[in-house]
N, C-alpha and C positions, 0 to 999 in steps of 0.2 A: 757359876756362870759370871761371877761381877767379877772375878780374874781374870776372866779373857774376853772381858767386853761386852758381853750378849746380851743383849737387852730383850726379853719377853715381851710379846705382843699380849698374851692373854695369861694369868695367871688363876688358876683353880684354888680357891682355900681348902685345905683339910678336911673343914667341917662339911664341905660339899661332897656328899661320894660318890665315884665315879665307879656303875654297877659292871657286870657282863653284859648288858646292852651297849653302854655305853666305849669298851675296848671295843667290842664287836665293830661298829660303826667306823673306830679309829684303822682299825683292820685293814677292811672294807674299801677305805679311803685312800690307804696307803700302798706305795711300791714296793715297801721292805718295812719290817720290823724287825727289830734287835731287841731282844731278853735279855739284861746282865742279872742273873743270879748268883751273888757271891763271884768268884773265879768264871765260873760259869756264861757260856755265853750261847744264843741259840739266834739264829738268823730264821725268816719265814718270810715268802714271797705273799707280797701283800693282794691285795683283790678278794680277798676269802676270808673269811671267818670261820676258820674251819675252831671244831673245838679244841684242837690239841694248840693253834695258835690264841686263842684268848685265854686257856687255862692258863695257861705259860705266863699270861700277862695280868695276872690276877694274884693276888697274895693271898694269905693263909684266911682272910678273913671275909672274903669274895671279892675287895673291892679292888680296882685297877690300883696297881703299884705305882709306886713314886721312886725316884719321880719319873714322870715323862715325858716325855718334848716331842714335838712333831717338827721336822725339822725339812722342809722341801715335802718331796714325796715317801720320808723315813719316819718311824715311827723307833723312838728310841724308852726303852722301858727297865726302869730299873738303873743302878750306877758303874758304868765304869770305865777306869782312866783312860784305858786305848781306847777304846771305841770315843769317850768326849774327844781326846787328844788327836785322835785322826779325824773325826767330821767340825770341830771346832778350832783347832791350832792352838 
């Protein structure tokens, strides 16, 4: 994000974790969600919390993945280049 300027309004530390309540609510909130796992990428219209969309945004160890950015009405989870490169420049 410091390469292309973005400056974070709110930043989570690590040691704080972020449960399945807590994506839930991100869900919830949001117009769209993007999953980058690996190559992998999964879109899910937001307003819902369905379980197949917070599994998705949950790592191996229950807790929401990293990183994630909310970004407008998008919730973006997980890394990767196209998807930063098209909604960041």
């Amino acid at each position: 994000m410091d390469a292309r300027g973005i400056e974070a309004k709110e930043v989570v530390p690590a040691s704080r974790k972020l449960s399945r309540d807590d994506a839930a609510e991100l869900a919830r909130k949001a117009k769209k969600v993007i999953v980058a796992k690996g190559k992998s990428l999964s879109e899910f219209p937001g307003g819902k919390a369905t379980d197949e969309v917070v599994s998705a945004m949950l790592g191996p160890t229950g807790n929401l993945r990293a990183p994630t950015i909310r970004t407008g009405n998008t919730v973006i989870v997980g890394f990767n280049e196209e998807v930063f490169q098209k909604l960041f420049g």
